[in-house]
TORKOL-4160 file (C-alpha; in steps of 0.2 Angstrom, whole numbers, padded with zeros to 4 digits, m for minus):
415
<pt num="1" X="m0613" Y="m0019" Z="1149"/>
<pt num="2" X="m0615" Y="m0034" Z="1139"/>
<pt num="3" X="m0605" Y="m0051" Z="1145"/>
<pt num="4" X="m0603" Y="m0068" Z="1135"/>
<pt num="5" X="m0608" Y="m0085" Z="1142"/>
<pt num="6" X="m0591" Y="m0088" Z="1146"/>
<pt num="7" X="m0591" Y="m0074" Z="1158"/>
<pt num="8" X="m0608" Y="m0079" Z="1166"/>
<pt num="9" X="m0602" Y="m0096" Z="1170"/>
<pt num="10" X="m0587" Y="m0088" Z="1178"/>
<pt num="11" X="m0596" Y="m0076" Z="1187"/>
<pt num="12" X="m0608" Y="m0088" Z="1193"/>
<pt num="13" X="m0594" Y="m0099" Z="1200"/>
<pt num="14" X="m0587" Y="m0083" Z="1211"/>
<pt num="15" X="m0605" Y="m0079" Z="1215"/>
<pt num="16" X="m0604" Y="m0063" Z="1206"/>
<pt num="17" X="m0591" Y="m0055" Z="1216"/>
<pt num="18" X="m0582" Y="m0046" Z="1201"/>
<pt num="19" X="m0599" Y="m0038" Z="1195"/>
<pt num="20" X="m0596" Y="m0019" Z="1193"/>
<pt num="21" X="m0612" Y="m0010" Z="1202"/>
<pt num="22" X="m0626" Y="m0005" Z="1188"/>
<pt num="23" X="m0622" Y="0013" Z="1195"/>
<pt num="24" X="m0612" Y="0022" Z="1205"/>
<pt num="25" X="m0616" Y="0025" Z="1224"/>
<pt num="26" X="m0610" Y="0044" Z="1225"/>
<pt num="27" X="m0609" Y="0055" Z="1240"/>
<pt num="28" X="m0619" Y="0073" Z="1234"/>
<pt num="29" X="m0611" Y="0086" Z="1228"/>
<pt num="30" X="m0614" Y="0104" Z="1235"/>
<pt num="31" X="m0620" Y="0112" Z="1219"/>
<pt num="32" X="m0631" Y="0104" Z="1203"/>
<pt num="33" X="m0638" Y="0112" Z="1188"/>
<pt num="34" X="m0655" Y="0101" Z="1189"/>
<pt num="35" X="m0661" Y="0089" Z="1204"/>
<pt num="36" X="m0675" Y="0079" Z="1199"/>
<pt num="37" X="m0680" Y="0073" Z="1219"/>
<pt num="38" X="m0690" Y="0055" Z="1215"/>
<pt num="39" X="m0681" Y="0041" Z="1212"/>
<pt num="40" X="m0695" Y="0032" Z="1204"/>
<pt num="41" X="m0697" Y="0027" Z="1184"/>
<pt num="42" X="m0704" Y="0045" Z="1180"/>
<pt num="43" X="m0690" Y="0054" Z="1191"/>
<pt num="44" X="m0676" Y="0044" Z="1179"/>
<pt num="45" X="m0682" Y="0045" Z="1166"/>
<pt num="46" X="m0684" Y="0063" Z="1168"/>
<pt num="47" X="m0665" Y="0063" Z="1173"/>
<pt num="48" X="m0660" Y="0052" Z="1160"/>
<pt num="49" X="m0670" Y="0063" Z="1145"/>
<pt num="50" X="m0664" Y="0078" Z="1152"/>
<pt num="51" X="m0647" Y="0072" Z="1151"/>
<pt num="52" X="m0648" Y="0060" Z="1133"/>
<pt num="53" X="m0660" Y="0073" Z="1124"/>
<pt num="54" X="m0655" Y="0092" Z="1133"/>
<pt num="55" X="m0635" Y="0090" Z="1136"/>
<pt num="56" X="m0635" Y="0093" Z="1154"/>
<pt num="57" X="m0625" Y="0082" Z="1164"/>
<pt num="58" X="m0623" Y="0092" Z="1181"/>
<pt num="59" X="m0639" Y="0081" Z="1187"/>
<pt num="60" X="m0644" Y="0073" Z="1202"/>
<pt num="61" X="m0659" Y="0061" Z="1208"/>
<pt num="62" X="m0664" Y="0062" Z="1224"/>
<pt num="63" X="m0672" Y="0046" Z="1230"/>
<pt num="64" X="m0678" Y="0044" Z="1250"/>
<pt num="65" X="m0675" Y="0028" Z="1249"/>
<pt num="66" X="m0670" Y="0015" Z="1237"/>
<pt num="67" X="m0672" Y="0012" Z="1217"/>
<pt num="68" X="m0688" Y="0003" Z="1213"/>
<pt num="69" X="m0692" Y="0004" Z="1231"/>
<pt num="70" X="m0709" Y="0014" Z="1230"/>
<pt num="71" X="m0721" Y="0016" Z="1219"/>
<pt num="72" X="m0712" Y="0009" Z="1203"/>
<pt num="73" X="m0711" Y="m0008" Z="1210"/>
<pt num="74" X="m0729" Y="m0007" Z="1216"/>
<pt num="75" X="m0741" Y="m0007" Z="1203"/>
<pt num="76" X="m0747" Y="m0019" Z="1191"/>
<pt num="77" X="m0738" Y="m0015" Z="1176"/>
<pt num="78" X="m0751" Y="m0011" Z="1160"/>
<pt num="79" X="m0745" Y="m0002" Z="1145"/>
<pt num="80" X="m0758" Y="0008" Z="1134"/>
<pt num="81" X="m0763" Y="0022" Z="1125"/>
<pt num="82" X="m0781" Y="0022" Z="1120"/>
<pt num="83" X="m0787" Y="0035" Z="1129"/>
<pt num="84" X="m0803" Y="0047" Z="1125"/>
<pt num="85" X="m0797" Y="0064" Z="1125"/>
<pt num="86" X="m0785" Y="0069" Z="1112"/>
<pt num="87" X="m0772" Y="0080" Z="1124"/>
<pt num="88" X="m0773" Y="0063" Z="1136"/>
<pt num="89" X="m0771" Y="0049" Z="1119"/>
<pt num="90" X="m0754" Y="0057" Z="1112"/>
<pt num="91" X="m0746" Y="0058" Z="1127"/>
<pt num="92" X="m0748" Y="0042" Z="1131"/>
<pt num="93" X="m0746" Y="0038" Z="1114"/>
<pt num="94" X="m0731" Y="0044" Z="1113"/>
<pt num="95" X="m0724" Y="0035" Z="1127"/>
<pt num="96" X="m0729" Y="0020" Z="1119"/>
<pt num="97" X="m0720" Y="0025" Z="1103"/>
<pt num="98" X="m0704" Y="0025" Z="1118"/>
<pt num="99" X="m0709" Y="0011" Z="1125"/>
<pt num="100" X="m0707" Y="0001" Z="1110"/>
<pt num="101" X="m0690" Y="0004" Z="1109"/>
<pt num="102" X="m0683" Y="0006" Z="1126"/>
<pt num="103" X="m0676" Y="m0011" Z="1130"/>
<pt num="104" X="m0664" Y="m0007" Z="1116"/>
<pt num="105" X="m0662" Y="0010" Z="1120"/>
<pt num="106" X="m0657" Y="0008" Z="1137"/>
<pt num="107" X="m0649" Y="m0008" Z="1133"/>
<pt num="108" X="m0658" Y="m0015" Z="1145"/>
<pt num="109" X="m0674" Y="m0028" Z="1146"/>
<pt num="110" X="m0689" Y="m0020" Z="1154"/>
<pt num="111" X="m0698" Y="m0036" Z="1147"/>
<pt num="112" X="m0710" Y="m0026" Z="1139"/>
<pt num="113" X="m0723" Y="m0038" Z="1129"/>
<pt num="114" X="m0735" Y="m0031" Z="1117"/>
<pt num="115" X="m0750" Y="m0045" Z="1121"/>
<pt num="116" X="m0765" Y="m0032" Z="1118"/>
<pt num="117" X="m0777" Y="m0027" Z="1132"/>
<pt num="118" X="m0797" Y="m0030" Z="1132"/>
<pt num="119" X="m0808" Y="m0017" Z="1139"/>
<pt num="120" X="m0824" Y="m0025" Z="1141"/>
<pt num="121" X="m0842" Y="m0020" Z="1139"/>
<pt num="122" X="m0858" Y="m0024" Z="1148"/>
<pt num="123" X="m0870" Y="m0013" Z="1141"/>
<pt num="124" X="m0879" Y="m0005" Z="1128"/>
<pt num="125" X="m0870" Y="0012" Z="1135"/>
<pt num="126" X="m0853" Y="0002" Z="1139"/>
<pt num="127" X="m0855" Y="0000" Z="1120"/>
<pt num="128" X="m0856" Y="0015" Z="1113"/>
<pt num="129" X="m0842" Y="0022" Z="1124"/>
<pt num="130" X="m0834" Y="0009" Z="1120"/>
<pt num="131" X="m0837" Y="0011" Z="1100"/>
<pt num="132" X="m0833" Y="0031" Z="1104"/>
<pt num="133" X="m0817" Y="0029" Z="1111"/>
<pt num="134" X="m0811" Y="0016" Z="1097"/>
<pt num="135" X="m0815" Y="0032" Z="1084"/>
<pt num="136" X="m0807" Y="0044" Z="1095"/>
<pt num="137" X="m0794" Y="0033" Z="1096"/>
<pt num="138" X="m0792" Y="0030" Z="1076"/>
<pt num="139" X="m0793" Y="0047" Z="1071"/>
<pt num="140" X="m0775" Y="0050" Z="1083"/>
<pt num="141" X="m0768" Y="0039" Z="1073"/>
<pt num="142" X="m0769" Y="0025" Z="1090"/>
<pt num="143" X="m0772" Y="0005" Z="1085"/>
<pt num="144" X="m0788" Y="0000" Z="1093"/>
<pt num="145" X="m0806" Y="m0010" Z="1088"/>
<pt num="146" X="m0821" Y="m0015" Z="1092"/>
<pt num="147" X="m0823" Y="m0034" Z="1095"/>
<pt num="148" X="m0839" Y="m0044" Z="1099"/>
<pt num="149" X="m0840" Y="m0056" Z="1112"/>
<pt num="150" X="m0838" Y="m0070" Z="1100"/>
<pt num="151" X="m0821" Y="m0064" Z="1095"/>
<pt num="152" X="m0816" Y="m0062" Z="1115"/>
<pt num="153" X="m0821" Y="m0080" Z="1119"/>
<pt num="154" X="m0813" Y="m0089" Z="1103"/>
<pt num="155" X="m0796" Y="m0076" Z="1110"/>
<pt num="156" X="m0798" Y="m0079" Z="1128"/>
<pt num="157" X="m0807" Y="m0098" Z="1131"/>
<pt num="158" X="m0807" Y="m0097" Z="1149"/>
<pt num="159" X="m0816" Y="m0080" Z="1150"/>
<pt num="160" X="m0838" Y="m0081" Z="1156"/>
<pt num="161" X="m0848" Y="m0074" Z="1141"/>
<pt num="162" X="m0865" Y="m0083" Z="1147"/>
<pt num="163" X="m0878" Y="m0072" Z="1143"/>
<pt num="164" X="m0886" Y="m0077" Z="1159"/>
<pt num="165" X="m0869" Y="m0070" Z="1168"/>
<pt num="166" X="m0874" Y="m0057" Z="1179"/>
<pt num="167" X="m0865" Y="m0042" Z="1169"/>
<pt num="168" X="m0865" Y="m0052" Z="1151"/>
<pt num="169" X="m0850" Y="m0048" Z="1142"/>
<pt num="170" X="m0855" Y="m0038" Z="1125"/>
<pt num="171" X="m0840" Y="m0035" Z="1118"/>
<pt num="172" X="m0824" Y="m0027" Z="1120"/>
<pt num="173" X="m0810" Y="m0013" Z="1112"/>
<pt num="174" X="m0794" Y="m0021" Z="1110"/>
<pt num="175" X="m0776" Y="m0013" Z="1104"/>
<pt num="176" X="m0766" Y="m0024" Z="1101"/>
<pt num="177" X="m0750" Y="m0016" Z="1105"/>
<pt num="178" X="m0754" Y="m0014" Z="1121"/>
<pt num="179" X="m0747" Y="m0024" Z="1137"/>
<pt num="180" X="m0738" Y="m0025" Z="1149"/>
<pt num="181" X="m0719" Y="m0023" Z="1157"/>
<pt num="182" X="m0706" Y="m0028" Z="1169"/>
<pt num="183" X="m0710" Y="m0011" Z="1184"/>
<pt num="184" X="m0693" Y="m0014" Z="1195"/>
<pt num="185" X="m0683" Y="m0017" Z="1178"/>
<pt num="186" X="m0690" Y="0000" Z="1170"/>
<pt num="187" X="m0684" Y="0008" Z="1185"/>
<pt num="188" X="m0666" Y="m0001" Z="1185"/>
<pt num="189" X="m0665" Y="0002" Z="1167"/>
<pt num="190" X="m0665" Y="0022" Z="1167"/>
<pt num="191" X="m0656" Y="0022" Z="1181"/>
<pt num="192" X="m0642" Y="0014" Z="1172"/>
<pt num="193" X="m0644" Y="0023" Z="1158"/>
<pt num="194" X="m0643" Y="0039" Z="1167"/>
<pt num="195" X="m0628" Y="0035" Z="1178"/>
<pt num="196" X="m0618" Y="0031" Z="1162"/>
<pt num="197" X="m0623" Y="0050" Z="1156"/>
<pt num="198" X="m0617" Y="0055" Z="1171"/>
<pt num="199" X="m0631" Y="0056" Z="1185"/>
<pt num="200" X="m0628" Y="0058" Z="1202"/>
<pt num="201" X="m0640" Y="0046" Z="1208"/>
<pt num="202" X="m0641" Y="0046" Z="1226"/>
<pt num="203" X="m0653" Y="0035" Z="1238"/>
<pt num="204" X="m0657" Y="0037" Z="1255"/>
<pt num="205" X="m0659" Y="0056" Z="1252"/>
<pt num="206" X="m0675" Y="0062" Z="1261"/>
<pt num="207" X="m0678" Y="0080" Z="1256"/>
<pt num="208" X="m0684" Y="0088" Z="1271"/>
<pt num="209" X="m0684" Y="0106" Z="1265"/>
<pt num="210" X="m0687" Y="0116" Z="1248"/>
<pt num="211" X="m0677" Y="0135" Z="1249"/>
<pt num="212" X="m0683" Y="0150" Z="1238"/>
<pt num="213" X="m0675" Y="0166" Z="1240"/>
<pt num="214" X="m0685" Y="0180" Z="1227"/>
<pt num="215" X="m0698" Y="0171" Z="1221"/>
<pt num="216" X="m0684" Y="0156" Z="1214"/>
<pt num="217" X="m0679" Y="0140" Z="1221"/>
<pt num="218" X="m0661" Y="0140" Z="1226"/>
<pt num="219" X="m0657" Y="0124" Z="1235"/>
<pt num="220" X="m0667" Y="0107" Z="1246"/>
<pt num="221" X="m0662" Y="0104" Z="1263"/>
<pt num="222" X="m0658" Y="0082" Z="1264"/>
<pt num="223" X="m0657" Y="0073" Z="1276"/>
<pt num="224" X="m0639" Y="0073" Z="1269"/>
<pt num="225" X="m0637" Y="0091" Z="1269"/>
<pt num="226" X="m0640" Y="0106" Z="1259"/>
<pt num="227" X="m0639" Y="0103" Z="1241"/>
<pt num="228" X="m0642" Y="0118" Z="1230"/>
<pt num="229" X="m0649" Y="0119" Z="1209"/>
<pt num="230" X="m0652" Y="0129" Z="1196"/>
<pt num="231" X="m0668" Y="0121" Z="1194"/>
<pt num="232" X="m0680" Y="0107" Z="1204"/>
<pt num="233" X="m0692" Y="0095" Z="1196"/>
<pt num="234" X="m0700" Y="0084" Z="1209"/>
<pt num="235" X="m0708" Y="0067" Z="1204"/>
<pt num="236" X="m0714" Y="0059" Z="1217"/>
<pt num="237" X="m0730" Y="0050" Z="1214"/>
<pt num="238" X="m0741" Y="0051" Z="1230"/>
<pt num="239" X="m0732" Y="0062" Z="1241"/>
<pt num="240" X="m0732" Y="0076" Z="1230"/>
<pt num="241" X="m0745" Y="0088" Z="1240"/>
<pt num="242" X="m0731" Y="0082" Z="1255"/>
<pt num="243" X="m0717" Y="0091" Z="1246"/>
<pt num="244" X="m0730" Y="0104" Z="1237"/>
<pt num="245" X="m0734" Y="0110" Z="1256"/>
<pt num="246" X="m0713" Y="0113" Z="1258"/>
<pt num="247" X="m0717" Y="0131" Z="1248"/>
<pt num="248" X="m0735" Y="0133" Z="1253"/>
<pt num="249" X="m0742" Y="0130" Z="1235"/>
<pt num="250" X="m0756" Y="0118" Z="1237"/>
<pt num="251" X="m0760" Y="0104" Z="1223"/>
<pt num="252" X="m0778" Y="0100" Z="1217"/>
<pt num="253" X="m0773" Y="0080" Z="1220"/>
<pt num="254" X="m0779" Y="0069" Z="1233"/>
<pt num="255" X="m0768" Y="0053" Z="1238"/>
<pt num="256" X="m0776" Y="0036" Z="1240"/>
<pt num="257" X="m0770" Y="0019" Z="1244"/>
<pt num="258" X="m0771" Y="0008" Z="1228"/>
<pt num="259" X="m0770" Y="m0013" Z="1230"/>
<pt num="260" X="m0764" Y="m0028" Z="1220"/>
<pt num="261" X="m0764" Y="m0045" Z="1222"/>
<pt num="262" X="m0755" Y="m0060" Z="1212"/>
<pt num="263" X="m0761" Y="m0081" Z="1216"/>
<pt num="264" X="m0751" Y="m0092" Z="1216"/>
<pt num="265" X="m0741" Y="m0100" Z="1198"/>
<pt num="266" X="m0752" Y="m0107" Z="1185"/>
<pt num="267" X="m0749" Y="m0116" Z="1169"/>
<pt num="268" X="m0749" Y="m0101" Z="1155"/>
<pt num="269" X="m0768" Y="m0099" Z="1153"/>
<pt num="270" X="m0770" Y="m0080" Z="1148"/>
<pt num="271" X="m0760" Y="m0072" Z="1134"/>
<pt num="272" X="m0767" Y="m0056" Z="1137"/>
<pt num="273" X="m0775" Y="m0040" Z="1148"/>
<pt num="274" X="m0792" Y="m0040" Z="1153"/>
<pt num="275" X="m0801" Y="m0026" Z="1160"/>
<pt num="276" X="m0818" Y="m0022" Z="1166"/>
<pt num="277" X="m0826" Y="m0006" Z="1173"/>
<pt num="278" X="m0846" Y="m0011" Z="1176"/>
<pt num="279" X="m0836" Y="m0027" Z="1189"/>
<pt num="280" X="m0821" Y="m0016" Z="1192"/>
<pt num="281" X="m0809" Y="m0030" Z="1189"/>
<pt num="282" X="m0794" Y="m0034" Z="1179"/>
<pt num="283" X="m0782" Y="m0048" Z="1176"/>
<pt num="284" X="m0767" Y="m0052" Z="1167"/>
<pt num="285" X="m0753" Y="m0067" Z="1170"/>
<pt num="286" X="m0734" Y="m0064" Z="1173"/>
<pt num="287" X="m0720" Y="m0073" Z="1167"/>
<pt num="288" X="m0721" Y="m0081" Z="1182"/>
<pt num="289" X="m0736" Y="m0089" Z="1181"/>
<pt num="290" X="m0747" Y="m0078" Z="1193"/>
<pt num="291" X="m0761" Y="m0070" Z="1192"/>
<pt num="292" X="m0760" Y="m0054" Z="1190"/>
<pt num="293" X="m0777" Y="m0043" Z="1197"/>
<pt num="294" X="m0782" Y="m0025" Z="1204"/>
<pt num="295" X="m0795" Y="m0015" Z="1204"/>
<pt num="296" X="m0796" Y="0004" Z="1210"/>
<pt num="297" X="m0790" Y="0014" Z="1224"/>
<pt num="298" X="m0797" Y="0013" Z="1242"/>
<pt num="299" X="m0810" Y="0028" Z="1243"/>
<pt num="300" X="m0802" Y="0035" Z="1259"/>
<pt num="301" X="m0785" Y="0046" Z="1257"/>
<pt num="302" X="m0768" Y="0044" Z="1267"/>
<pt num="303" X="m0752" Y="0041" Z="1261"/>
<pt num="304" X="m0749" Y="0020" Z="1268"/>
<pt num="305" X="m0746" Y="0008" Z="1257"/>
<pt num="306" X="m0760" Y="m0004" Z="1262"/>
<pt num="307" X="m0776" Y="m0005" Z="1259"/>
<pt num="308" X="m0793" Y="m0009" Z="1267"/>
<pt num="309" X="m0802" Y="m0030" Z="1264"/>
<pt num="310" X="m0819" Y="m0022" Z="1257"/>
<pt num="311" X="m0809" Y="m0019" Z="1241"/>
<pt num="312" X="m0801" Y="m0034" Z="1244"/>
<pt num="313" X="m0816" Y="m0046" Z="1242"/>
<pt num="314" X="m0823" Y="m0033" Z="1229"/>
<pt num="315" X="m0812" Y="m0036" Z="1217"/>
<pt num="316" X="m0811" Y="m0056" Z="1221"/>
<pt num="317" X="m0830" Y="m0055" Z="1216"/>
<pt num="318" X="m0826" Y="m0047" Z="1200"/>
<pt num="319" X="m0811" Y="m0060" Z="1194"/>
<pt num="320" X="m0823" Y="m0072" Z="1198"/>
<pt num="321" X="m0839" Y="m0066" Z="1190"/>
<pt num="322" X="m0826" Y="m0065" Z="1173"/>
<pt num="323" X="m0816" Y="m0082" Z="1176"/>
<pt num="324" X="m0826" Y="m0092" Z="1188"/>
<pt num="325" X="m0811" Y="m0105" Z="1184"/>
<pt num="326" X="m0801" Y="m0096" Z="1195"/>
<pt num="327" X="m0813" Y="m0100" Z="1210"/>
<pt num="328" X="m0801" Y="m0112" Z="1219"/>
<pt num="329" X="m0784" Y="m0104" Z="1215"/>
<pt num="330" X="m0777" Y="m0097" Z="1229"/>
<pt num="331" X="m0770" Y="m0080" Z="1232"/>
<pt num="332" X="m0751" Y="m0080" Z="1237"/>
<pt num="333" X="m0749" Y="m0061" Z="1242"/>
<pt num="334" X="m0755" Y="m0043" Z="1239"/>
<pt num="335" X="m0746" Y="m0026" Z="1239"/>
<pt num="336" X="m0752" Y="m0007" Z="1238"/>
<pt num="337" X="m0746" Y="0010" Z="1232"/>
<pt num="338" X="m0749" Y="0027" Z="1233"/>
<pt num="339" X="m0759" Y="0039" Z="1218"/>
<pt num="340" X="m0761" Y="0058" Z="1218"/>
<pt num="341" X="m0777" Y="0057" Z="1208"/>
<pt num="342" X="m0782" Y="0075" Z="1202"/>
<pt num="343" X="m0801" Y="0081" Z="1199"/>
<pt num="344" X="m0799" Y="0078" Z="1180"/>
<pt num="345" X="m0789" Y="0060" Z="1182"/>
<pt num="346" X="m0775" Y="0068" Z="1171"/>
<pt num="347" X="m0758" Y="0072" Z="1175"/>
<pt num="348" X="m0751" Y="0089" Z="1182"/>
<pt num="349" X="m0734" Y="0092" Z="1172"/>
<pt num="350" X="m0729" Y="0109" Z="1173"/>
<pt num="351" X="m0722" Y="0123" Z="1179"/>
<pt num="352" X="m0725" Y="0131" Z="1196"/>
<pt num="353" X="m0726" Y="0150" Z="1201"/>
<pt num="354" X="m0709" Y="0149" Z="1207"/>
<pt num="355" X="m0695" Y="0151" Z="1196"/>
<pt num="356" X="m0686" Y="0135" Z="1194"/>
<pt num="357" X="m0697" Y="0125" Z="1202"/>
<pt num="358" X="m0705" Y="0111" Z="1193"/>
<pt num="359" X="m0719" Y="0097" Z="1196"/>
<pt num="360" X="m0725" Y="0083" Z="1189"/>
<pt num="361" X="m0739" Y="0073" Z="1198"/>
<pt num="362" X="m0757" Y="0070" Z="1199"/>
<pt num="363" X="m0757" Y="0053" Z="1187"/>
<pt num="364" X="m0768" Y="0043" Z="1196"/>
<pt num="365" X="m0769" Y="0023" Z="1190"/>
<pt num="366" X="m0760" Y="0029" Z="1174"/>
<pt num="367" X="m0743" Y="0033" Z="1180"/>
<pt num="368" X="m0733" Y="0019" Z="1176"/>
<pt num="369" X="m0739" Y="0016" Z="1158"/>
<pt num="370" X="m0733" Y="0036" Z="1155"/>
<pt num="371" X="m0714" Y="0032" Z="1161"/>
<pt num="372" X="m0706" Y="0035" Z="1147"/>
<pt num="373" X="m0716" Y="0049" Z="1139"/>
<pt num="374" X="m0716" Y="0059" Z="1156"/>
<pt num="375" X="m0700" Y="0059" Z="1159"/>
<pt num="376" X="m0699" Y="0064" Z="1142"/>
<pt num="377" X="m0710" Y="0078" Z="1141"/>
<pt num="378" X="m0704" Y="0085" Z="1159"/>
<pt num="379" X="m0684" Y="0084" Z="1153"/>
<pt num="380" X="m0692" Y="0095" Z="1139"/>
<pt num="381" X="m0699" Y="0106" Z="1151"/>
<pt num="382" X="m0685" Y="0109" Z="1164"/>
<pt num="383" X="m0673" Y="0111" Z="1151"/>
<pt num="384" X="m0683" Y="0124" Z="1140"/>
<pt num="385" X="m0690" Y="0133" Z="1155"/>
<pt num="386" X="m0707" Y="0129" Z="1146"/>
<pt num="387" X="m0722" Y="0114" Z="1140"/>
<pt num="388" X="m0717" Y="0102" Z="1127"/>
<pt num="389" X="m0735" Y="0106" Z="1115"/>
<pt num="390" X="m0737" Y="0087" Z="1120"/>
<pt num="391" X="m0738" Y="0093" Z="1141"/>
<pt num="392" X="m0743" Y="0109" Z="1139"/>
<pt num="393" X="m0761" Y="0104" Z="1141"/>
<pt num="394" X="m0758" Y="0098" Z="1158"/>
<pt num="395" X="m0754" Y="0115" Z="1167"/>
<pt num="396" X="m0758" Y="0120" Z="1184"/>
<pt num="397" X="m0767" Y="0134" Z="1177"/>
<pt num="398" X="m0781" Y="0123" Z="1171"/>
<pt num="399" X="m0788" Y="0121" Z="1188"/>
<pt num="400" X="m0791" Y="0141" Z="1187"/>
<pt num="401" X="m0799" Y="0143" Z="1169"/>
<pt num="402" X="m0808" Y="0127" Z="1167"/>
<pt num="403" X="m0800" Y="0119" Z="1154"/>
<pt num="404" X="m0801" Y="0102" Z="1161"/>
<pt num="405" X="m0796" Y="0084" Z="1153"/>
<pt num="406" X="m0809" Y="0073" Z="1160"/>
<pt num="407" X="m0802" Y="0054" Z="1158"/>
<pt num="408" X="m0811" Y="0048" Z="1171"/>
<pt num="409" X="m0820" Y="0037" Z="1161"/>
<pt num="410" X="m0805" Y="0030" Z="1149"/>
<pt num="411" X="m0794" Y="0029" Z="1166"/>
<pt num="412" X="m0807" Y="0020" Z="1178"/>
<pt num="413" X="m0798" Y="0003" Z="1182"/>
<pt num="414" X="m0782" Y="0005" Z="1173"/>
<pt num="415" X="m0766" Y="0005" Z="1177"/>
């Protein structure tokens, strides 16, 4: 809903009391063609796809416990698509082609800001990969390019490129149409989307319970009843082996706690995303004024959202080795989240071996840049009972022939 300035003011003065609700609050029905249990960005979008792009309008999100209230609002916001291997590059590209135009799509600013992101290299070898990725990158048709540290420092004045620096900075790939976006908005965007398509969304809704009868899913048991579907797609982040386990099918993820961190509000002083592998690292600066940083995931498993100090003062090291500026500035709060990271850091998105049922999980760091283009591709895949071409790489099955997508070296510290 769009309102004029004259209707902010006088909303403003009744402290917002007429507002309408950006969606509905229903009770669940009995009965729903397609439930999509994860109320996250991937799980609305998947709902909203399924509805905009497929027809169906019998849908329900089940989310435990709020919108924007897990994994969505806990992660540090990167959008990009320069991955190495081709199944890996046009998925994400394709979610960036979305990403482009989803504020006006959803009518609905997700604050989405194409600022370019730097992957830095410290090596001869960092180099090459570097210089590999960038062609693998072109020849999928994905804006990227090599840039030498000279470039980087006239770009980024505040950045250390001292060759005496411990791990020198060589150069870097950058695309430009890379950035960043608001996570919380994302999330509140679909969800309003697909509420005025006619999605049940319904929060505080813990499935406790997934039924089969013959070899196909025939309802979940909530903790607000039995609800019962045609079909089940289940999207939710680090706790998918959690649901996985509800039918006995075990995933090849492991779930690790992931931190972030922002400092206190500064004076605009990077325009930009910076990452590095060889210090683990990377930074970016919000509307806000903060500091932006993470790193990777904690090497233990479990599914709390906290994480352990060693990683911590790790990546305070790294920030500091890049911007040694930023010495002094003071951190004002951290947060962590949950990834399902598989053995070939890609994403599962696929069928299962029971009829009707559905999952998509296993994206590690790179879950939240995939929002748009996952939920996508999964609509696609509940909808048709079968792989978008652009998914069907990232089958279950892969873990069985061999036919892995090994990102582990384009995925790293990203997020």
């Amino acid at each position: 809903m769009r309102y004029s300035a004259l209707s902010l003011v006088k909303n403003a003065f009744t402290h917002n009391r007429n507002w309408g609700e950006a969606w509905r609050t229903p009770d669940p029905k009995k009965h729903y063609d397609a439930l999509i249990v994860g109320g996250g960005g991937h799980g609305l979008a998947t709902a909203y796809y399924l509805a905009k792009e497929h027809g169906m309008r019998n849908i329900a999100v089940l989310e435990k416990n709020w919108i924007g209230g897990g994994n969505t609002g806990r992660n540090t916001t990167i959008v990009r698509s320069n991955y190495l291997w081709t199944e890996a590059s046009l998925l994400y590209e394709k979610s960036m082609q979305l990403w482009e135009r989803l504020s006006q799509e959803l009518n609905y600013n997700v604050m989405f800001s194409q600022r370019g992101v730097y992957n830095l290299g410290h090596t001869l070898q960092d180099m090459r990969d570097i210089e590999r990725r960038v062609h693998a990158n072109r020849l999928n048709g994905i804006d990227a390019k090599v840039v030498t540290a000279e470039e980087i420092k006239e770009s980024i004045p505040h950045i250390n490129t001292s060759p005496d620096a411990r791990y020198p900075i060589l150069g870097a790939s950058l695309q430009p149409r890379a950035g960043v976006a608001r996570h919380d908005a994302v999330a509140w965007g679909f969800a309003r989307a697909a509420d005025n398509l006619g999605v049940d969304i319904i929060e505080q809704c813990e499935v406790t319970a997934i039924n089969c009868e013959g070899g196909h899913v025939t309802a979940v048991e909530t903790s607000r009843g039995t609800i019962h579907a045609e079909k089940i797609g289940v999207v939710v982040a680090g706790n998918a082996s959690v649901l996985s386990s509800m039918v006995d099918l075990r995933l090849p993820i492991e779930s690790h706690p992931l931190q972030a961190y922002v400092s206190e509000p500064l004076r605009p002083i990077i325009d930009t995303v910076i990452m590095s592998n060889a210090v683990h690292g990377y930074i970016s600066q919000s509307d806000k004024g903060e500091l932006v940083i993470g790193a990777g995931i904690d090497a233990y498993t479990g599914y709390g959202q906290r994480g352990s100090f060693s990683i911590i003062e790790h990546t305070m090291q790294a920030i500091i080795e890049l911007f040694p500026i930023f010495s002094r500035v003071r951190m004002l709060r951290l947060w962590g989240g949950i990834v399902d990271v598989s053995p070939d850091a890609c994403p599962i998105i696929s069928k299962t071996p029971i009829d009707g049922l559905y999952f998509n999980c296993g994206w590690g760091t790179g879950g939240f840049k995939a929002t748009p283009g996952s939920g996508w591709v999964f609509a696609h895949t509940i909808a048709k009972d079968q792989p978008h071409s652009l998914n069907k790489p990232f089958n279950l099955q892969r873990f069985e022939t061999g036919a892995l997508i090994d990102e582990h070296g384009a995925a790293a510290v990203a997020h």
